[in-house]
TORDREN-231111 format. One line per 3 residues: their letters; for each residue x, y, z of C-alpha. Coordinates in Angstrom, 1 decimal, decimal comma. Example, Ala and Ser with C-alpha at 12.3 -4.5 7.8 and 13.67 -1.06 7.14 Angstrom:
<sites>
as	12,3/-4,5/7,8  13,7/-1,1/7,1
</sites>
This chain:
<sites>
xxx	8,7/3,1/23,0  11,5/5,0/22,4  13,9/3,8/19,3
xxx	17,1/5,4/18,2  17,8/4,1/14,9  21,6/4,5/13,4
xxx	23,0/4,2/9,9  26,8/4,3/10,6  29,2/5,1/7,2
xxx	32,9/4,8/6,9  33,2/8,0/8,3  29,9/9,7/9,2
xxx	26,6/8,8/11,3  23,3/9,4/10,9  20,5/9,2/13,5
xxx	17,0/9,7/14,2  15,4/9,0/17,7  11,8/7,9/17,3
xxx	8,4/7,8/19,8  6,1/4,9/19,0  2,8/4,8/20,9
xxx	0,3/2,8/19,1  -0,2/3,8/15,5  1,7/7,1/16,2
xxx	5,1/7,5/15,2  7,3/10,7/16,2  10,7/11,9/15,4
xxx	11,5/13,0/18,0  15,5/14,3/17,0  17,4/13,9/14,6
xxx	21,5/14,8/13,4  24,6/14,0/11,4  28,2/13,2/12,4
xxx	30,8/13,9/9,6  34,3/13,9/8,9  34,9/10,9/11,8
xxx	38,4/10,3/11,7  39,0/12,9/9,3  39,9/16,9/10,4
xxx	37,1/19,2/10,6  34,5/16,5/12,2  31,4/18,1/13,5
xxx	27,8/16,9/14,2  24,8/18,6/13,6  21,6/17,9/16,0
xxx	18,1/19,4/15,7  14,6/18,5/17,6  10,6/18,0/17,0
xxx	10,5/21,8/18,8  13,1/23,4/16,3  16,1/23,2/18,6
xxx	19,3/23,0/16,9  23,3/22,8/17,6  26,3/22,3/15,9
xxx	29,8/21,8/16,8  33,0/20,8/14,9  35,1/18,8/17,5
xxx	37,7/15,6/17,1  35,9/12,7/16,6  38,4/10,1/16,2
xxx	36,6/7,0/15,8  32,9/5,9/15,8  33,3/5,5/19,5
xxx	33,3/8,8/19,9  30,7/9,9/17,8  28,4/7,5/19,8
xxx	29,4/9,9/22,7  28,3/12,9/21,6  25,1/11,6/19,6
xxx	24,2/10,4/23,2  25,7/13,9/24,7  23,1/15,9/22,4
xxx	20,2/13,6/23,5  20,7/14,3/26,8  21,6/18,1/26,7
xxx	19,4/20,3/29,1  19,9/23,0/26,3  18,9/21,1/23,0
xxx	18,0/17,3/24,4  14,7/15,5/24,2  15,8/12,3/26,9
xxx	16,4/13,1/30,7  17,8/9,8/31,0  19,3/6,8/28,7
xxx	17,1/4,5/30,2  14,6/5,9/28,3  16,4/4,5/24,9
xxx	14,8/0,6/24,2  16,6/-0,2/22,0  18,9/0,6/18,9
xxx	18,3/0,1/15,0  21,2/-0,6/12,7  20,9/-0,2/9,7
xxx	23,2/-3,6/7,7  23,8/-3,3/3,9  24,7/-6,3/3,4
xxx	23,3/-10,1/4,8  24,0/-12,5/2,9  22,0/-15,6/2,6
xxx	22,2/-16,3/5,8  19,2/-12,9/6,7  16,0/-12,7/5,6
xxx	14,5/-10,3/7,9  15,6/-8,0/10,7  17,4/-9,7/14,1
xxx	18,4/-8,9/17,8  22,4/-8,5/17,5  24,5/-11,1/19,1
xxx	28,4/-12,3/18,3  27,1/-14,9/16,0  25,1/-11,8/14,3
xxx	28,1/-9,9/14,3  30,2/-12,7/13,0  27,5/-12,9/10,4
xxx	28,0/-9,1/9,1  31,6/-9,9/9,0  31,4/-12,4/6,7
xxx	29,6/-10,4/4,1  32,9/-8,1/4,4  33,6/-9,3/0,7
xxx	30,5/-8,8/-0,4  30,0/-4,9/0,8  33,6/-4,0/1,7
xxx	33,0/-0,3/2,0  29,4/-0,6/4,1  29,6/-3,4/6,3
xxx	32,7/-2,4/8,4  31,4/0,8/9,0  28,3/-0,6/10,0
xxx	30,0/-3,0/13,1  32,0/0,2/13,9  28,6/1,7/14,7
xxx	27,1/-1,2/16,3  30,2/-2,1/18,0  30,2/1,6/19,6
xxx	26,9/1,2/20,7  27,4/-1,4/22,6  30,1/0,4/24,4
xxx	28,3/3,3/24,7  24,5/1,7/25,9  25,5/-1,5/27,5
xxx	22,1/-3,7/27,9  19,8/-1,7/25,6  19,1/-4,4/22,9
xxx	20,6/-3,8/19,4  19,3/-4,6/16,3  20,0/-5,1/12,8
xxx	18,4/-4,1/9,6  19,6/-5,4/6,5  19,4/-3,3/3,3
xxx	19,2/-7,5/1,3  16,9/-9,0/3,2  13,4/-8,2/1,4
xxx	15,1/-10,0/-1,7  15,6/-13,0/0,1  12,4/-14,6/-1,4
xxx	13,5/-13,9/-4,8  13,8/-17,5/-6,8  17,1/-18,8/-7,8
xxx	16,5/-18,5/-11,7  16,4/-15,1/-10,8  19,2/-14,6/-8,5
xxx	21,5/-16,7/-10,3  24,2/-15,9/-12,8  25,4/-18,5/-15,6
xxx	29,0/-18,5/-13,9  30,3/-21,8/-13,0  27,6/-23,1/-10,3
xxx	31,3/-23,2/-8,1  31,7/-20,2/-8,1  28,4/-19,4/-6,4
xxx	29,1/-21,9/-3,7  32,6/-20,6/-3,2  32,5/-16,9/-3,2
xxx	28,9/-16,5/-3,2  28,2/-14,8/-6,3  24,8/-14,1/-7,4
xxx	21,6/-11,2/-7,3  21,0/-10,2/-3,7  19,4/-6,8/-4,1
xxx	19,7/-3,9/-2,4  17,3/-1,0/-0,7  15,6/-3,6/0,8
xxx	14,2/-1,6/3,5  12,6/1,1/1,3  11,4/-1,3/-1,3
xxx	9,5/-3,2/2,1  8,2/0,1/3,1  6,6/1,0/0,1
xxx	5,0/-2,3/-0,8  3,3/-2,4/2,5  2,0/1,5/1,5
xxx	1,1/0,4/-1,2  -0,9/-2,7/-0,7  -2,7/-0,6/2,2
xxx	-3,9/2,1/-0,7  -5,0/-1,4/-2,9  -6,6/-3,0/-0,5
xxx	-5,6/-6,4/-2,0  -2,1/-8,2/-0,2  -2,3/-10,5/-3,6
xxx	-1,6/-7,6/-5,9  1,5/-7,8/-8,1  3,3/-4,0/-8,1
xxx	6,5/-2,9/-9,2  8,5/-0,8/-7,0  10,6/2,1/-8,6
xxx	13,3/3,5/-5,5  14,5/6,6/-7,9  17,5/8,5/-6,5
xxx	21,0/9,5/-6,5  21,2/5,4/-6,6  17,7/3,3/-8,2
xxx	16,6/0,3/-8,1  13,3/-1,3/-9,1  11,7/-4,6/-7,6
xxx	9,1/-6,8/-8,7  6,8/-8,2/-5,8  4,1/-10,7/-6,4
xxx	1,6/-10,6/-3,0  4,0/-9,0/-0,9  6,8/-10,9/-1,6
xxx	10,0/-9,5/-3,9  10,3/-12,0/-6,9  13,4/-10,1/-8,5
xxx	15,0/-7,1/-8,1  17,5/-4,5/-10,5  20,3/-4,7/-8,5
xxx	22,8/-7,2/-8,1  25,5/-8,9/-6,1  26,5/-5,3/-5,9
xxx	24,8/-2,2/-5,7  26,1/-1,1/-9,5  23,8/-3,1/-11,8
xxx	20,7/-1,9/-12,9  19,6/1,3/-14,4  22,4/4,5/-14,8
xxx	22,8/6,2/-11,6  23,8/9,3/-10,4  27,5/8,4/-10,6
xxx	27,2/4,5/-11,6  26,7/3,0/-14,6  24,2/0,0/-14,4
xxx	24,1/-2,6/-16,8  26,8/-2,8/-19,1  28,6/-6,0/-20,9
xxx	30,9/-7,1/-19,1  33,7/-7,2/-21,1  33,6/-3,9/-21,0
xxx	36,0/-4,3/-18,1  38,4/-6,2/-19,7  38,8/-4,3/-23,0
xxx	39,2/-0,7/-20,2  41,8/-2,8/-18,7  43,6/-2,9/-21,5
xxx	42,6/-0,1/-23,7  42,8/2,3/-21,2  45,5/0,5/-19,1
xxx	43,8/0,3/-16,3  43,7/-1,8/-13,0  40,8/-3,7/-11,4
xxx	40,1/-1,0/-8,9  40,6/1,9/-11,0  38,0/0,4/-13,3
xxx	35,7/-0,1/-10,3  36,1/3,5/-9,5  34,9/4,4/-13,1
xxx	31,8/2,3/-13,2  30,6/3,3/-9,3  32,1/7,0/-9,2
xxx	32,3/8,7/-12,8  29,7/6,7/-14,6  25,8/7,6/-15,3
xxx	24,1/10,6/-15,5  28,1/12,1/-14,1  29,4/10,3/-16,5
xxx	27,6/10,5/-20,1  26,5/14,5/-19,5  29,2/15,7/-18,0
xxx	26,9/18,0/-16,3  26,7/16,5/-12,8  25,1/13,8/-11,0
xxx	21,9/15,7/-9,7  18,8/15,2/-11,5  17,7/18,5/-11,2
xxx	21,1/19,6/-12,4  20,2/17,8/-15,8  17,0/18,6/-16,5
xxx	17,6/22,3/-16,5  20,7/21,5/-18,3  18,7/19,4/-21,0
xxx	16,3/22,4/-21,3  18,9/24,7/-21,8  19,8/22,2/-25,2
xxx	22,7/20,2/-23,3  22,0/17,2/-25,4  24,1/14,7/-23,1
xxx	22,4/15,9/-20,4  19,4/15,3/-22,7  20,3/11,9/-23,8
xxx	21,2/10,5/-20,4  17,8/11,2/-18,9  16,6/9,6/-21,7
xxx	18,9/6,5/-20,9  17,6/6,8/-17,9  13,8/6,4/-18,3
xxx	14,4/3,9/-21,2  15,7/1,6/-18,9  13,1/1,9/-16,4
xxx	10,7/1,5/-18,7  12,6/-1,5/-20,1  12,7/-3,7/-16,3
xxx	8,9/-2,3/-15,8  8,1/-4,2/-18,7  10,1/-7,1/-18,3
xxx	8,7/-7,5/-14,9  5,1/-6,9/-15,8  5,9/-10,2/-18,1
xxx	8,1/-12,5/-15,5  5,1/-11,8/-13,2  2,3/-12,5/-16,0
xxx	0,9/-9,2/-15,2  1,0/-5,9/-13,1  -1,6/-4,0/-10,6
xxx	0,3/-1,0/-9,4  3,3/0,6/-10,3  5,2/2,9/-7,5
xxx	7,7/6,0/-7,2  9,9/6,6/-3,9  12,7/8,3/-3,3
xxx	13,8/11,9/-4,1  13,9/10,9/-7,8  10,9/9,0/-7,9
xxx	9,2/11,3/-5,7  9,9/14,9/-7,1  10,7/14,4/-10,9
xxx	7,3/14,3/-12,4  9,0/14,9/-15,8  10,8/11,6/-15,1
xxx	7,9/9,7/-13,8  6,0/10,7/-17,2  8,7/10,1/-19,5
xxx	9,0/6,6/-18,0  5,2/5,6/-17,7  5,1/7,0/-21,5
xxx	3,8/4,4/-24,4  3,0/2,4/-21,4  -0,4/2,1/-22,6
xxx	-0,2/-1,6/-24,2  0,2/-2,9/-20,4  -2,8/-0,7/-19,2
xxx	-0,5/2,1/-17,6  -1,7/5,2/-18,1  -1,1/8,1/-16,1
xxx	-3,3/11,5/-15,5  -0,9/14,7/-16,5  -2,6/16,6/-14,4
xxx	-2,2/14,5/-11,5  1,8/14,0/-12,0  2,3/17,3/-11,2
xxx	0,7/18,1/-8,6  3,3/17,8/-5,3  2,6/16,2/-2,2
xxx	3,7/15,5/1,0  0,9/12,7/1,5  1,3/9,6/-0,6
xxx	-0,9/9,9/-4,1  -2,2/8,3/-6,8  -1,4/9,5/-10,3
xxx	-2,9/7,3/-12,8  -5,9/8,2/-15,4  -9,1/7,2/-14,5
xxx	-9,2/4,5/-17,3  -5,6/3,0/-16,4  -6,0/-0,8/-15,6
xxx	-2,5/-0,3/-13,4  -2,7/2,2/-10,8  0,2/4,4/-10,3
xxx	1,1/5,4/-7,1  3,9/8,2/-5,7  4,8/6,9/-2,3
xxx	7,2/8,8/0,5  9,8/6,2/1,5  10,7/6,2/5,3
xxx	13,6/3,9/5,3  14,5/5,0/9,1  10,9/4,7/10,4
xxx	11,0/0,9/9,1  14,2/0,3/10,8  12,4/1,7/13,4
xxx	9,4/-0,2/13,4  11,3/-3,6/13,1  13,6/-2,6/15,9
xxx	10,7/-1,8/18,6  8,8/-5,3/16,8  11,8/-7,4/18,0
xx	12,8/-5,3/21,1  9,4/-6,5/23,2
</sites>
């Protein structure tokens, strides 16, 4: 099968075009519209054989981009399809569900209607995400669609855990509470991850390290709680958010600072965390070289930073009465062996103990990383939130 899987933003497009025979999965091309709606919009295409091709070129509207995504596929110069019958179907990737998803779905108006009601709830994802599925549909009339949802994996997490002490009202008006997000990536991983344990009734804690993190408890394949909230700013400091904080820290900025709802919101998502406290930048490579260079913000964030994790490790190893594996994924998780040591550090009471040598060793191929004596095995594993989508699409596309 041939799956084209799409993550469509306010005003760019990703898209990867995937092969699936059997166990095998290909990419078969990949690209990046930018700038839609804005001047200087181009898209940048490349292939499995090293083909590539840019061009800047109005791209008005999502519509459009759809066009020439589908235009680049088809290219005798720089293609890989000879025809758009060859497309099965389409992955969407949804940040935001609701309740009302707890795993992928075939697309239809009630769908749609769905995704539009979580417009509260993800105001700057969701409507970018029907734009793209919307244009889709225009563009690929009868190949099946289907949505992804970035909250669904946390669907099985229990109400004490997904609930806040608001008025219970509140939740039934607006729908506050824990939802969760990287859903998709936290899924992948697990299912890695029980494969490299050989036992589906371990209990692991997932650790999706990047420009945003979030880490997710899982108890036999099934998420239990998760760092993240009703939004995608609590947890651990981010690359530009700020996590946890009290939250009358929002009200005292309000009027301290005198400022309004959505300039504080802009604070906390855009100038906060490791931005925010070292003044350095939001990269953590950017940090750590900063940090060695005696930058002590930029050494005291990533401290911040691995205290936390280490904090929802260990309050998760307890709400689970125990842990069997601990995981890193994404470009944090993945890459920062400093940061995966400083985290897994005095560990040692829960029987994590990881092998030095091990940590820094890097990999393309998923590994293991923990000593020899650790009673928790650690595990660095490559997320692949597009193949996922990918896999659920051709799943529900038969």
């Amino acid at each position: 099968m041939k799956i084209l899987v799409v993550n469509a933003g306010s005003s760019s497009l990703k898209y990867q075009l995937f092969e699936l025979k059997d166990e095998e999965q290909q990419v078969l091309a990949n690209g990046l519209c930018e700038r839609i709606g804005i001047d200087g919009a181009n898209i940048s295409h490349e292939t499995n054989t090293g083909k590539t091709f840019k061009l800047e070129t109005e791209m008005p509207d999502h519509t459009v981009a759809v066009k020439l995504v589908i235009d680049a596929l088809l290219s005798p110069m720089h293609g890989v399809l000879k025809s758009l019958d060859e497309v099965d179907a389409v992955g969407h990737r949804v940040v935001h569900g609701g309740e009302k998803f707890a795993e992928s779905v075939l697309i239809t108006e009630d769908v749609k209607q769905a995704i539009k009601d979580c417009y509260p709830l993800a105001p700057l994802h969701n409507p970018a995400n029907i734009m793209g599925i919307e244009a889709c549909e225009k563009a690929m009339p009868g190949i099946k669609q289907v949505a992804v949802f970035d909250t669904a994996f946390h669907q099985t997490i229990p109400a004490k855990a997904y609930m806040y002490a608001l008025p219970y009202d509140l939740y039934e008006k607006h729908g506050i509470r824990r939802y969760g997000f990287h859903g998709t990536s936290h899924s992948y991983v697990a299912e890695q991850a029980y494969k490299m344990l050989d036992n589906p009734k371990a209990k692991i804690i997932t650790c999706h390290l990047g420009n945003g993190s979030s880490i997710s408890a899982i108890d036999a394949g099934k998420c239990m709680d998760t760092s993240m909230g009703m939004t995608p700013l609590a947890g651990v400091p981010m690359g530009t958010r700020c996590g946890d904080i009290d939250p009358a820290i929002v009200t005292f900025l309000m009027e301290q600072e005198n400022l309004s709802s959505k300039e504080v919101d802009n604070l906390m998502n855009k100038e906060s965390g490791f931005l925010g406290v070292s003044g350095v930048g939001s990269d953590c490579r950017d940090l750590e070289q900063a940090a060695d260079e005696g930058n002590e913000r930029a050494d005291l964030i990533n401290k911040m930073f691995a205290y936390d994790c280490k904090k929802y490790i260990g309050s998760y190893a307890a709400a689970m009465n125990g842990v069997d594996a601990i995981i890193f994924t994404a470009g944090i998780g993945e890459n920062a062996s400093t940061v995966r040591a400083a985290i897994c550090q005095d560990l040692d009471f829960l029987g994590i103990k990881m092998d030095e040598e091990k940590n820094k060793v890097r990999s393309k191929e998923n590994i293991e990383i923990s000593a020899a004596d650790s009673k928790v095995k650690i595990f660095v594993i490559r997320t692949n939130e597009e193949l996922k989508i990918a896999l659920d699409t051709a799943r529900l596309a038969v």
